[in-house]
N, CA, C and O atoms as a GROMACS GRO file, in nm:
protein
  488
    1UNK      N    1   0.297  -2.803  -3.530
    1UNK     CA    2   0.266  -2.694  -3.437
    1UNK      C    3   0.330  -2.729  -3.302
    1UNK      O    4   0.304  -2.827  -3.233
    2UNK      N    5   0.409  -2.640  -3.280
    2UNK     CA    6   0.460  -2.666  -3.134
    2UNK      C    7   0.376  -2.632  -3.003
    2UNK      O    8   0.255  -2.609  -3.005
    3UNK      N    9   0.437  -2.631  -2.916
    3UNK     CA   10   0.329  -2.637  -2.792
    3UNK      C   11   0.324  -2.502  -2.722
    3UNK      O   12   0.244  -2.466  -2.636
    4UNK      N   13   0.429  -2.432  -2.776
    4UNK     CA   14   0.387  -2.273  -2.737
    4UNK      C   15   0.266  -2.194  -2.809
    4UNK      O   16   0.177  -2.113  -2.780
    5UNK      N   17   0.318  -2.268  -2.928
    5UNK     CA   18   0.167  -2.168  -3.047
    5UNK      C   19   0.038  -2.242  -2.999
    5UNK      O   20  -0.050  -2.173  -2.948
    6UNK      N   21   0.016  -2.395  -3.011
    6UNK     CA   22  -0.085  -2.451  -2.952
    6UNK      C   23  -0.135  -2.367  -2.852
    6UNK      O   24  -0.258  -2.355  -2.849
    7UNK      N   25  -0.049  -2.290  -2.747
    7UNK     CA   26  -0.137  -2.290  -2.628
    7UNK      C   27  -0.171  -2.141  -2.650
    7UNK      O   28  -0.276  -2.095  -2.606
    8UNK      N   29  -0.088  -2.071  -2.715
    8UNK     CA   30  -0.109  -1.932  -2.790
    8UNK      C   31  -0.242  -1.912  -2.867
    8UNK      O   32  -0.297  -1.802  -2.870
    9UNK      N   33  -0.300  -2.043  -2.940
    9UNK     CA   34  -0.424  -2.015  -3.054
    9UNK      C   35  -0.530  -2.050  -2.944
    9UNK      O   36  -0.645  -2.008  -2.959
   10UNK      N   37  -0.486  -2.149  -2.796
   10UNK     CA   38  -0.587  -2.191  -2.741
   10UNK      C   39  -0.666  -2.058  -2.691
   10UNK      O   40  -0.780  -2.015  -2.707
   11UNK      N   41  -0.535  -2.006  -2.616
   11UNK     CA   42  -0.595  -1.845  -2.541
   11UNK      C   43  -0.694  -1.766  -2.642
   11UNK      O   44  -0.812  -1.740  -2.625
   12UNK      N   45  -0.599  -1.731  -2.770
   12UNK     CA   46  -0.684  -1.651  -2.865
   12UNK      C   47  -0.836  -1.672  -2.880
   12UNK      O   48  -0.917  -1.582  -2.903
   13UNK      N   49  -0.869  -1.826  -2.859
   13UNK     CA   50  -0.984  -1.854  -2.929
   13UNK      C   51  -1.072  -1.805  -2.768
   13UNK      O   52  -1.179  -1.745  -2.754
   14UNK      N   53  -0.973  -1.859  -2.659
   14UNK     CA   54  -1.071  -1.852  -2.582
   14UNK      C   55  -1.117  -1.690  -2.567
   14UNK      O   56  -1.234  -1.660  -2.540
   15UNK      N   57  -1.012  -1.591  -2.589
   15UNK     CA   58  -1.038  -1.478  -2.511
   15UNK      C   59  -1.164  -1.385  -2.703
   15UNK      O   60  -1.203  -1.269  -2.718
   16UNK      N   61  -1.181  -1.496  -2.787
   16UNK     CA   62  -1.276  -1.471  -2.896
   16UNK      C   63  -1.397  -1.472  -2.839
   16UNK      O   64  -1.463  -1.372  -2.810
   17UNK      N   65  -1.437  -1.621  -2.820
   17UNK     CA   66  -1.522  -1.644  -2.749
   17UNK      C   67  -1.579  -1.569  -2.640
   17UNK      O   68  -1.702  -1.570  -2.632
   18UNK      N   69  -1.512  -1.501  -2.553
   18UNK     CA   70  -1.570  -1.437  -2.433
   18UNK      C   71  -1.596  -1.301  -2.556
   18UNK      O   72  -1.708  -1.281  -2.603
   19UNK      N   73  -1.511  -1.244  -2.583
   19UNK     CA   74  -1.624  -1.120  -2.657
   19UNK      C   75  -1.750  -1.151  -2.759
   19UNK      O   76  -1.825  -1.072  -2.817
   20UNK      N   77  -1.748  -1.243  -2.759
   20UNK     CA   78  -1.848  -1.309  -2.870
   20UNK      C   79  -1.991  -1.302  -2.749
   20UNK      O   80  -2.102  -1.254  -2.773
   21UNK      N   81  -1.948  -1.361  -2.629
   21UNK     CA   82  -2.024  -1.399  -2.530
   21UNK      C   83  -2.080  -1.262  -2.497
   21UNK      O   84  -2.200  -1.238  -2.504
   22UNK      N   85  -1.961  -1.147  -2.452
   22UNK     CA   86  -2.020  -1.045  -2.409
   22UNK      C   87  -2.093  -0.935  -2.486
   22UNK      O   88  -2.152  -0.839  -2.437
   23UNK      N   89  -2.080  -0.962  -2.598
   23UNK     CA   90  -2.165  -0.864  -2.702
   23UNK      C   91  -2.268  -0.891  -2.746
   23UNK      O   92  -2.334  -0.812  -2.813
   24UNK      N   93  -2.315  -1.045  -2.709
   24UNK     CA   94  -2.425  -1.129  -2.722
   24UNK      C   95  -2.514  -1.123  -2.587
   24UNK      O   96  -2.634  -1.152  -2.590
   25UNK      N   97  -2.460  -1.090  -2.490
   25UNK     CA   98  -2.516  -1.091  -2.343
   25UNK      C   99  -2.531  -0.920  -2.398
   25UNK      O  100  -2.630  -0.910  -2.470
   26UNK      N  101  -2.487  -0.843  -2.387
   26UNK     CA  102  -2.502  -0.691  -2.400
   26UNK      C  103  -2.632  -0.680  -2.499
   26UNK      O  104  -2.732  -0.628  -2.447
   27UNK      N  105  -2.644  -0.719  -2.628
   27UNK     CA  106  -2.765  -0.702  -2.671
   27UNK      C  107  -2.842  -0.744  -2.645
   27UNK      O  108  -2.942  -0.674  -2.654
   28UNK      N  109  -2.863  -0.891  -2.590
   28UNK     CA  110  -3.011  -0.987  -2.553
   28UNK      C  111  -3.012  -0.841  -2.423
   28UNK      O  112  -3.127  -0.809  -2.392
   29UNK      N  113  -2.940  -0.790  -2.380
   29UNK     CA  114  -3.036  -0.746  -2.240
   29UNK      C  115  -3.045  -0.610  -2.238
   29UNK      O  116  -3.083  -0.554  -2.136
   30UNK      N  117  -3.000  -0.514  -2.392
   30UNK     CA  118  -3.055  -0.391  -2.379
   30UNK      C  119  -3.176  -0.423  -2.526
   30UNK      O  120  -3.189  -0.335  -2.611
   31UNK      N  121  -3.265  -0.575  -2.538
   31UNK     CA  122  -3.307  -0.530  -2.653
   31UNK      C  123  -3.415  -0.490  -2.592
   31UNK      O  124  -3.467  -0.389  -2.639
   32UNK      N  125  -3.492  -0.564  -2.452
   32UNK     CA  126  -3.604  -0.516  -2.438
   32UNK      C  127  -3.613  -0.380  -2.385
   32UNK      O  128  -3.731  -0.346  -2.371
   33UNK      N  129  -3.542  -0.303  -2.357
   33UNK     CA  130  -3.538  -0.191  -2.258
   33UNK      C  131  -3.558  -0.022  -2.325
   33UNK      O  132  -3.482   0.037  -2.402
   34UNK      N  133  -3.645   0.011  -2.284
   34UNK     CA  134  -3.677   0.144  -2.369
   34UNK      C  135  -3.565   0.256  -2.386
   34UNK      O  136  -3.463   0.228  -2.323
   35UNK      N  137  -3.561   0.369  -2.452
   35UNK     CA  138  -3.469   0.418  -2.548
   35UNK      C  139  -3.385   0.504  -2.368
   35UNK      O  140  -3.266   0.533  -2.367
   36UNK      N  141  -3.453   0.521  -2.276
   36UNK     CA  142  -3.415   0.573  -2.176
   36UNK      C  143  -3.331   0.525  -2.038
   36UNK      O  144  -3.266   0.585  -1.952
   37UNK      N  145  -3.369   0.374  -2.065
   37UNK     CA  146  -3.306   0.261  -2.010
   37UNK      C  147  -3.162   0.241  -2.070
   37UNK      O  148  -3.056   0.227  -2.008
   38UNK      N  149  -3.186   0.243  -2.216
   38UNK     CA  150  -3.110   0.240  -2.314
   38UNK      C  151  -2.968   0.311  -2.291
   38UNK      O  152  -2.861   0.256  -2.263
   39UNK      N  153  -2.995   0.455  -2.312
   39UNK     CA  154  -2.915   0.558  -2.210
   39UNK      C  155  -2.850   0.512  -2.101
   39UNK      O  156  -2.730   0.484  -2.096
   40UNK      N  157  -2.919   0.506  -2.024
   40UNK     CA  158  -2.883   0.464  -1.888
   40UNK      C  159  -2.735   0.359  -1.871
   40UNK      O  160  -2.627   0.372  -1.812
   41UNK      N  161  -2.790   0.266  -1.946
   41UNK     CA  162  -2.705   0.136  -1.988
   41UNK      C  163  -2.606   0.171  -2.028
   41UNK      O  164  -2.509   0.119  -1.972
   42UNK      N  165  -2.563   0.303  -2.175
   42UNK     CA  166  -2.507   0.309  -2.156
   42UNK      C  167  -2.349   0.438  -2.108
   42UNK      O  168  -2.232   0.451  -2.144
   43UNK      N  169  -2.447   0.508  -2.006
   43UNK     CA  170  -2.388   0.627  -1.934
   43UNK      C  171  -2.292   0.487  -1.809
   43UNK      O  172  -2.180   0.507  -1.761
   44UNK      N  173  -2.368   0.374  -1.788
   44UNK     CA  174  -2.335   0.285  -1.659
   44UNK      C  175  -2.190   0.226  -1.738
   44UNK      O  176  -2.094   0.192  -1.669
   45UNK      N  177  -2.187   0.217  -1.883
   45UNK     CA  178  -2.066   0.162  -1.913
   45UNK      C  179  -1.991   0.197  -1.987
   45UNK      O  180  -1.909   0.140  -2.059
   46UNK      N  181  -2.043   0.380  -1.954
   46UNK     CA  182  -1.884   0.478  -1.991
   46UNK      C  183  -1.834   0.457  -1.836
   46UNK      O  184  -1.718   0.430  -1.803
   47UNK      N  185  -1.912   0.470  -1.776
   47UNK     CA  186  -1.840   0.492  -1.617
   47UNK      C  187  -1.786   0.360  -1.590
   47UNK      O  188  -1.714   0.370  -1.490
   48UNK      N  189  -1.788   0.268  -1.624
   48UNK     CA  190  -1.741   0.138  -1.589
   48UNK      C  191  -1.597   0.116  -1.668
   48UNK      O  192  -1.519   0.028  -1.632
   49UNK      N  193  -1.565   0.218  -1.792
   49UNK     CA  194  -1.481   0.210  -1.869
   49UNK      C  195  -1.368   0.332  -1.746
   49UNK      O  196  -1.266   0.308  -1.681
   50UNK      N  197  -1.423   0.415  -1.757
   50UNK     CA  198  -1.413   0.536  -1.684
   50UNK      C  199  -1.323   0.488  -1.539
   50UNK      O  200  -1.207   0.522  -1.520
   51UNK      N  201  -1.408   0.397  -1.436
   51UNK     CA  202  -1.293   0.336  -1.354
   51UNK      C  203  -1.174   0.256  -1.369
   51UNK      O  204  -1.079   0.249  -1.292
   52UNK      N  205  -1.200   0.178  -1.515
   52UNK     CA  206  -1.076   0.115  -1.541
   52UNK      C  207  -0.949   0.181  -1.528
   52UNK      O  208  -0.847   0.118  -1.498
   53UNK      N  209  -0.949   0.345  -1.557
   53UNK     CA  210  -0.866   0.451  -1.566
   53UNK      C  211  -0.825   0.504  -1.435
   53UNK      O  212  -0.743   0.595  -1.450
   54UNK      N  213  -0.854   0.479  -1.304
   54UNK     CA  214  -0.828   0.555  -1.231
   54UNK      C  215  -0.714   0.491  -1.160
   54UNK      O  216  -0.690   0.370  -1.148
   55UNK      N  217  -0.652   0.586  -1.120
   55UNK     CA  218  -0.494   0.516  -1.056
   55UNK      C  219  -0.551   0.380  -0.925
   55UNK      O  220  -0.644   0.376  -0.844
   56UNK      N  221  -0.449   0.292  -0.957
   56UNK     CA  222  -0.446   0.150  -0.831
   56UNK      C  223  -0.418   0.252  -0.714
   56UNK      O  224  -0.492   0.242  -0.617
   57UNK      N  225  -0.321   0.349  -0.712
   57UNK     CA  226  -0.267   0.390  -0.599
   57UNK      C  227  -0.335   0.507  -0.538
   57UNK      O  228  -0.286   0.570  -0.445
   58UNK      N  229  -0.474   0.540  -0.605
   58UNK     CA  230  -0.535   0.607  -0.528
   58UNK      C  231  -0.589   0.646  -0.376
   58UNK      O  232  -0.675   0.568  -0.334
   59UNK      N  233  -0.550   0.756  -0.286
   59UNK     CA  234  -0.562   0.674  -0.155
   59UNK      C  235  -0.686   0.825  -0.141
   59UNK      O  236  -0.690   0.938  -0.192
   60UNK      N  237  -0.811   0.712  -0.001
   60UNK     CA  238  -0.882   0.828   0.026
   60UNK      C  239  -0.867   0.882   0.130
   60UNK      O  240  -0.774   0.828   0.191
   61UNK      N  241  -0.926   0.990   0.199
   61UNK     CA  242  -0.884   1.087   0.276
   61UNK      C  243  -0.844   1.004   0.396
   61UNK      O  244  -0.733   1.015   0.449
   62UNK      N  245  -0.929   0.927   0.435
   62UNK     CA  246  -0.929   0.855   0.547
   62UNK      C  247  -0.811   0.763   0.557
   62UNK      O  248  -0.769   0.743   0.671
   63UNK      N  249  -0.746   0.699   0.450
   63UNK     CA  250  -0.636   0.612   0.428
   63UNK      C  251  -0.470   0.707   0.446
   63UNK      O  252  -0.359   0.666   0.478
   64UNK      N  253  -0.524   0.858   0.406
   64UNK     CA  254  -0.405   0.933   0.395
   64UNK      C  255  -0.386   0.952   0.521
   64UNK      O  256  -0.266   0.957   0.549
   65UNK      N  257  -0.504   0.974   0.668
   65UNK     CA  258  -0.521   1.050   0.796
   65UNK      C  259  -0.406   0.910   0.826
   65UNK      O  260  -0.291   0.937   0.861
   66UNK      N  261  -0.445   0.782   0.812
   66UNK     CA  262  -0.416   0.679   0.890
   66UNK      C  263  -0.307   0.673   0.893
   66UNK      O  264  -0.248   0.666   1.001
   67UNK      N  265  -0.232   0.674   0.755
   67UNK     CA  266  -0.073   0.674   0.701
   67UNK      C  267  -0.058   0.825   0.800
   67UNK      O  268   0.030   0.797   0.881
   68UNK      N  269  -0.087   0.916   0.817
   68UNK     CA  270  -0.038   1.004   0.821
   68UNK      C  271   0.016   0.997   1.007
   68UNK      O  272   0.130   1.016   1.049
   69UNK      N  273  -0.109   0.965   1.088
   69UNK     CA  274  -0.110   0.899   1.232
   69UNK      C  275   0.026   0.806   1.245
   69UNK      O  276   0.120   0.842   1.316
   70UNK      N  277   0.028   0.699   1.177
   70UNK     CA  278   0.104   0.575   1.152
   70UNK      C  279   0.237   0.705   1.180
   70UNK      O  280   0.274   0.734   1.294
   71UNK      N  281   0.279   0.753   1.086
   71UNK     CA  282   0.394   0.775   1.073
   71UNK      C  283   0.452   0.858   1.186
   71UNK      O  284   0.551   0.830   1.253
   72UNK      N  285   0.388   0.945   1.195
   72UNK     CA  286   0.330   1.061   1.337
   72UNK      C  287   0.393   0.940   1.473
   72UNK      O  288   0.480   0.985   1.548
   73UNK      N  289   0.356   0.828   1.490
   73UNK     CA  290   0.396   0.755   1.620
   73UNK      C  291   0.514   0.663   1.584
   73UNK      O  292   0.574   0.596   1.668
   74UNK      N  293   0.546   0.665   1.446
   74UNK     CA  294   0.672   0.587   1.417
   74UNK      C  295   0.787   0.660   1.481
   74UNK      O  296   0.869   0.620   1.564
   75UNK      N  297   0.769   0.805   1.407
   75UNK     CA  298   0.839   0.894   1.459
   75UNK      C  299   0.898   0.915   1.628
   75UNK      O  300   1.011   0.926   1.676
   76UNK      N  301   0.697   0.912   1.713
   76UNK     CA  302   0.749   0.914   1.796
   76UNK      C  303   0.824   0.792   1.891
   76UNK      O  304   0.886   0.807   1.997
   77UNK      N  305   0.801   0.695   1.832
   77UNK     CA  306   0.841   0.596   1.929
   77UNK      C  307   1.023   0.537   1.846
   77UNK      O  308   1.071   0.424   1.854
   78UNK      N  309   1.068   0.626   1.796
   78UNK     CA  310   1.197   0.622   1.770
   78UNK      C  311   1.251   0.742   1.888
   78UNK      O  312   1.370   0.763   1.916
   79UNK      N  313   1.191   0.779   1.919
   79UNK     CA  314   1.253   0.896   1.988
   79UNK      C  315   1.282   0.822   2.167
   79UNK      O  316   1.332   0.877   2.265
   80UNK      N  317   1.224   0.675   2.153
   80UNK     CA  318   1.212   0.602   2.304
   80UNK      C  319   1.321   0.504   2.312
   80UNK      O  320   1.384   0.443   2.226
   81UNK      N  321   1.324   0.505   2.439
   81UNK     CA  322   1.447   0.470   2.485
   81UNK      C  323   1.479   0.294   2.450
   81UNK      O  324   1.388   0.214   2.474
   82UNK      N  325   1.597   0.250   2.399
   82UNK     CA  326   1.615   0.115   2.296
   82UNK      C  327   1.592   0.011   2.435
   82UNK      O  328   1.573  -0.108   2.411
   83UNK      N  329   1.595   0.047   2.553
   83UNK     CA  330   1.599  -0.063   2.704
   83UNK      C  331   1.444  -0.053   2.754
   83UNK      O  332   1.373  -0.153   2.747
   84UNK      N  333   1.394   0.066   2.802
   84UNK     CA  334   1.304   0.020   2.853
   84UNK      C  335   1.168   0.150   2.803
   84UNK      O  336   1.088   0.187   2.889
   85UNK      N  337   1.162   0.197   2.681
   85UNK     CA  338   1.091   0.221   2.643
   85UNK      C  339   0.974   0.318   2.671
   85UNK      O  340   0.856   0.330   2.636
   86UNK      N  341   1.095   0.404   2.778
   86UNK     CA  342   1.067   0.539   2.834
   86UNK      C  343   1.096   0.638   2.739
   86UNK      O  344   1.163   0.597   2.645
   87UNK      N  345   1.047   0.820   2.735
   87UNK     CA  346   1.090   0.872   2.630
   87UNK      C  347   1.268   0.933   2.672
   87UNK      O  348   1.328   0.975   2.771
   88UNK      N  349   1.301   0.899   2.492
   88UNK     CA  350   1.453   0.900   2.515
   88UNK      C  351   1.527   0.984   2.478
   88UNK      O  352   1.505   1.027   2.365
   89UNK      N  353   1.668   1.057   2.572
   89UNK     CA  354   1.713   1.203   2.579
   89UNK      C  355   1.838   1.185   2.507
   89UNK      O  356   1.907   1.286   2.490
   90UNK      N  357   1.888   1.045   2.449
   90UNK     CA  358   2.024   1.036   2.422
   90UNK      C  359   2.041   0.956   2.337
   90UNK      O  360   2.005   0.839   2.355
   91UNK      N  361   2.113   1.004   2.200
   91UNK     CA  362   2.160   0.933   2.089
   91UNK      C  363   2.267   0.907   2.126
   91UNK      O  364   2.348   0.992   2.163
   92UNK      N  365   2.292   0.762   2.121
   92UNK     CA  366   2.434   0.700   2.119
   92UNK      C  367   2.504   0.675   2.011
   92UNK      O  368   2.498   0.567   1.952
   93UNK      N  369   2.586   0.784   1.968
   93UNK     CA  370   2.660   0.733   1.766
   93UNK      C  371   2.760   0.575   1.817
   93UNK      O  372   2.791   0.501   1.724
   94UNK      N  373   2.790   0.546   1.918
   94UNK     CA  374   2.910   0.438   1.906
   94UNK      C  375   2.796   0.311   1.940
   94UNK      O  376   2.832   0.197   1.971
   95UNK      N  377   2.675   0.346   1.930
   95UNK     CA  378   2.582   0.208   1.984
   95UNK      C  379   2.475   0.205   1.877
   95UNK      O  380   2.357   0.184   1.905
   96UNK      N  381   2.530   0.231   1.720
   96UNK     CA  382   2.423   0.234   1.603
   96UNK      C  383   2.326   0.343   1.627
   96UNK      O  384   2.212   0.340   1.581
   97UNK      N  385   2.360   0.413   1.679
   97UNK     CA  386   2.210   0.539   1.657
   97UNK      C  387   2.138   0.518   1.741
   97UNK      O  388   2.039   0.589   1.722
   98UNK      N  389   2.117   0.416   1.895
   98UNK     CA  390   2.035   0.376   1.934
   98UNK      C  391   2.016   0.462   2.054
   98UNK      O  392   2.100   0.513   2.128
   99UNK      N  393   1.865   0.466   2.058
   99UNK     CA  394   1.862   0.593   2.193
   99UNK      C  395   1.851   0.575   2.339
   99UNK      O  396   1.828   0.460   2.375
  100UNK      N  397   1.858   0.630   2.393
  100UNK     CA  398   1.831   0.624   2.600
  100UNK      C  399   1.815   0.711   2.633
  100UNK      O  400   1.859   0.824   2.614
  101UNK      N  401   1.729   0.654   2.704
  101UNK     CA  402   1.698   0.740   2.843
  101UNK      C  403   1.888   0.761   2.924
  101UNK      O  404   1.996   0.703   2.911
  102UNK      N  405   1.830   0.881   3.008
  102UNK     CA  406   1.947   0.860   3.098
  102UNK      C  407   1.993   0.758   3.182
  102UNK      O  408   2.101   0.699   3.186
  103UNK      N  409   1.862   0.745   3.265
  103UNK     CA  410   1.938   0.582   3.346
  103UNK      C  411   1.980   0.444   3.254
  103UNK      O  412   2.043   0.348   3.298
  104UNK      N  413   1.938   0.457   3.137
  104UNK     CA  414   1.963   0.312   3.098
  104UNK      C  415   2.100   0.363   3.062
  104UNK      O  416   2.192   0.303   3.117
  105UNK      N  417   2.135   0.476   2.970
  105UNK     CA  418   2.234   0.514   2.920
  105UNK      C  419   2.339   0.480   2.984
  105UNK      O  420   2.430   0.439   2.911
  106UNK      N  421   2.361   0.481   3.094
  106UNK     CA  422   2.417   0.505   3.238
  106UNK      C  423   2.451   0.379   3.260
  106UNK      O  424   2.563   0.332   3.239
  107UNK      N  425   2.343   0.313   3.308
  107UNK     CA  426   2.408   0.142   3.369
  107UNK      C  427   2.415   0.084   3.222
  107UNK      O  428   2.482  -0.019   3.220
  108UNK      N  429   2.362   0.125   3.089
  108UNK     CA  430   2.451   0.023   3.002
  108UNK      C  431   2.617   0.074   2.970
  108UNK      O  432   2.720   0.015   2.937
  109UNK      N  433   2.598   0.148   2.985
  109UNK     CA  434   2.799   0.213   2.903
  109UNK      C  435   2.855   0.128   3.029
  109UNK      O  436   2.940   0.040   3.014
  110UNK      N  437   2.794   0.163   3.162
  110UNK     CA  438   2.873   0.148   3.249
  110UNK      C  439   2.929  -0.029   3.281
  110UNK      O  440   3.034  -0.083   3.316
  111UNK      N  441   2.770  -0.079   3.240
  111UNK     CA  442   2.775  -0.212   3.240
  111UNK      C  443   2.849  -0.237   3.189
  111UNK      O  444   2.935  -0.267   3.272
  112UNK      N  445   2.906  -0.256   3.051
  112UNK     CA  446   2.994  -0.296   2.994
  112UNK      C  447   3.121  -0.169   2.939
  112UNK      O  448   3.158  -0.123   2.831
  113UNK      N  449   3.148  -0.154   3.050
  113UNK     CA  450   3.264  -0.013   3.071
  113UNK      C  451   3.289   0.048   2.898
  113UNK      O  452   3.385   0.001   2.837
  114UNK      N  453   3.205   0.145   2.832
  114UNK     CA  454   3.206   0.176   2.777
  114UNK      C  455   3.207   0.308   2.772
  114UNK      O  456   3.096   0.360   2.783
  115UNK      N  457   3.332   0.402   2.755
  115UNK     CA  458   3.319   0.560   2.780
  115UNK      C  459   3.365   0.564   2.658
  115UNK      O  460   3.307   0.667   2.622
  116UNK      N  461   3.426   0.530   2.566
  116UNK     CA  462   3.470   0.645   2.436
  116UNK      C  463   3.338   0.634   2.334
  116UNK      O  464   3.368   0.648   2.216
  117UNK      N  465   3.216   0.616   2.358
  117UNK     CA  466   3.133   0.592   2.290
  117UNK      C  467   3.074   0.780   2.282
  117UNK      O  468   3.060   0.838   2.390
  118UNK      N  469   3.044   0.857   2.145
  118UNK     CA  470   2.996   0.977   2.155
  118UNK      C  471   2.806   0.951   2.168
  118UNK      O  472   2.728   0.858   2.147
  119UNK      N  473   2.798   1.077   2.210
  119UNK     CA  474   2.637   1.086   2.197
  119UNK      C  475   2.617   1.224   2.186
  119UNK      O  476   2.705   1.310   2.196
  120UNK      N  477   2.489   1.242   2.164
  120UNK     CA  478   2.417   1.335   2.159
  120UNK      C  479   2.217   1.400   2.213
  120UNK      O  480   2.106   1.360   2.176
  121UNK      N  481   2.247   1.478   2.282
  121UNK     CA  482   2.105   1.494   2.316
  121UNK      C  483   2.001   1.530   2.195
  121UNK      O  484   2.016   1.602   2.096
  122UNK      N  485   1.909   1.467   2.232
  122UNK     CA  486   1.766   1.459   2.165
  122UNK      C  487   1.705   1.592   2.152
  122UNK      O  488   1.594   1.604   2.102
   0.00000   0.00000   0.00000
């Protein structure tokens, strides 16, 4: 027996054992319980089956508002200026997309004598 199957029969037995365990724990603790309890027990573990099913990616209302806010100020704070983070009137295409205000716009091209650069207002 090699050491992949070894560890293959180990799992098997173990993951035996746990249903052995849990069907043994499930009856010792619905034997004392009357026919209504009984019920109960097990309406609690359709619904327990029942969540296993529901999407991971479920989001609730409150998670959607937040994402929704989040994005809402992503938005706006792309629209601010790449220097000093005033709101910004000017896309620069020759400076990656990056935006300005007018004065920064201004002393940066100028700073580093940059005129063939295009832009566009916001």
């Amino acid at each position: 027996m090699d050491a992949e199957s070894a560890v293959a029969d180990i799992i098997q037995r173990t993951v035996d054992e746990i249903k052995v365990e849990e069907s043994d724990t499930n009856n010792a603790f619905t034997a004392g319980l009357s026919e209504k309890d009984k019920q109960i027990e097990q309406r609690l573990a359709a619904l327990k089956e029942n969540a296993k099913t529901i999407p991971i990616d479920h989001k609730w209302s409150w998670q959607i508002k937040a994402e929704e806010e989040k994005m809402k100020e992503e938005e706006e704070m792309e629209k601010w200026c790449c220097i000093c983070n005033d709101d910004g009137s000017l896309r620069c295409h020759g400076c990656e997309e990056d935006v300005f205000c007018q004065r920064c716009f201004k002393e940066q091209h100028k700073y580093y004598n940059i005129t063939d650069h295009n832009y566009s207002r916001i």
